[in-house]
C-alpha positions as CSV (number, residue, x, y, z in Angstrom):
1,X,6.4,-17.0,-44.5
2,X,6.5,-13.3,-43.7
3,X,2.7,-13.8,-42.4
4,X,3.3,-16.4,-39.9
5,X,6.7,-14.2,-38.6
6,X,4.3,-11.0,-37.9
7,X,1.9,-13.7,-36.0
8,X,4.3,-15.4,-33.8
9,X,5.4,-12.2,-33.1
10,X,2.2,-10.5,-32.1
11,X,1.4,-14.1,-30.1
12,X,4.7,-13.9,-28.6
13,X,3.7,-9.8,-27.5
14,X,0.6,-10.6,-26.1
15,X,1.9,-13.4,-23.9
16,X,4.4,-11.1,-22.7
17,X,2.1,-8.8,-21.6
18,X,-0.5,-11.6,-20.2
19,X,2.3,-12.7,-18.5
20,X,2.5,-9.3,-16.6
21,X,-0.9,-8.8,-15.8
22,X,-0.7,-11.5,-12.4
23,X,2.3,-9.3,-10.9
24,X,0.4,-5.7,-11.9
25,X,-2.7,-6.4,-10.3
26,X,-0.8,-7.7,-7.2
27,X,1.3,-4.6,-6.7
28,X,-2.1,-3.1,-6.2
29,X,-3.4,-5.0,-3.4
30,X,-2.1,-3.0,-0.9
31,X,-1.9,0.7,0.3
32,X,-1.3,3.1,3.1
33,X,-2.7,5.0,6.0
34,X,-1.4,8.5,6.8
35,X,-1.8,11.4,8.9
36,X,-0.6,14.1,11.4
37,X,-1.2,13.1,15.5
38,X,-2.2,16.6,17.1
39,X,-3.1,17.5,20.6
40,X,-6.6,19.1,21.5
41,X,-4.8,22.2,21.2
42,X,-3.9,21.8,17.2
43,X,-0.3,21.5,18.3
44,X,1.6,18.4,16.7
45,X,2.8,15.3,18.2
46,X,6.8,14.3,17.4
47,X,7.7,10.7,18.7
48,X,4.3,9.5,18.8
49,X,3.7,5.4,18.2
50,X,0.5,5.3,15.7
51,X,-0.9,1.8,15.5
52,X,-3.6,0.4,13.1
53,X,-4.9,-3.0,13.8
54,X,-7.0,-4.8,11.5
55,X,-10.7,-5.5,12.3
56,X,-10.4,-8.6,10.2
57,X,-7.0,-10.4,10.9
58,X,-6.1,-8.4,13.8
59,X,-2.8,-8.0,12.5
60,X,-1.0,-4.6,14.3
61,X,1.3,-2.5,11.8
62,X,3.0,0.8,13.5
63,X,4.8,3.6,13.1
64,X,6.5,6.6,14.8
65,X,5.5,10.6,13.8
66,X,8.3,12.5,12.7
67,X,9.1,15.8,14.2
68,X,6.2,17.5,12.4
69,X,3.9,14.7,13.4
70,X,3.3,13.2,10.1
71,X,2.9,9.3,10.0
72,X,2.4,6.7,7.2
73,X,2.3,3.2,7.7
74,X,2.6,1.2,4.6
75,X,1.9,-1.8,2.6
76,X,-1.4,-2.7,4.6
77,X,-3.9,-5.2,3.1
78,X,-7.3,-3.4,2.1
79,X,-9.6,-3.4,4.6
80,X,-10.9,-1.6,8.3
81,X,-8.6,-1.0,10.8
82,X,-8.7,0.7,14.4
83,X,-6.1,3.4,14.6
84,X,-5.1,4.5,18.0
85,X,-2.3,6.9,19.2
86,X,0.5,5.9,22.3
C-alpha cells in the first residue's frame, strides 16, 4: 500500500513538471534588440524612433530612445531584422 502511494506520487510529480515544460520553452521564443542611437560625432540621440522590421514577416516593432539614447524593443520573434533610425 505504502509502495503504490510513493508511485502515484512520483507519477503525479513528473506530470506536473511535463506539464510545465510546453509553457517554459515558449517563454523562450522570444527576445530583444537594444542599443544607443549616436550621431557621427559620438554624441547621443534623445527622442529618436528606432525601428526593426523583420526580413521574414516584415512585421515593424519600434521604439523611442530615452534621454541618454538607449533603446530596447522587446518580445521580437527570433530571427533578422533591418534596424533603421528616424
Amino acid at each position: 500500500m505504502r509502495q503504490s502511494s510513493l508511485r502515484a506520487g512520483l507519477v503525479l510529480a513528473l506530470g506536473c513538471l511535463l506539464g510545465l515544460a510546453p509553457n517554459l520553452a515558449y517563454a523562450q521564443a522570444t527576445g530583444s534588440i537594444s542599443g544607443t542611437a549616436k550621431d557621427e560625432s559620438g554624441a547621443v540621440l534623445p527622442g529618436v524612433t528606432i525601428e526593426a522590421t523583420s526580413t521574414s514577416t516584415n512585421s515593424v516593432r519600434s521604439a523611442t530612445t530615452g534621454p541618454d539614447g538607449f533603446y530596447t524593443i522587446q518580445l521580437v520573434q527570433p530571427g533578422s531584422y533591418i534596424v533603421k533610425a528616424s
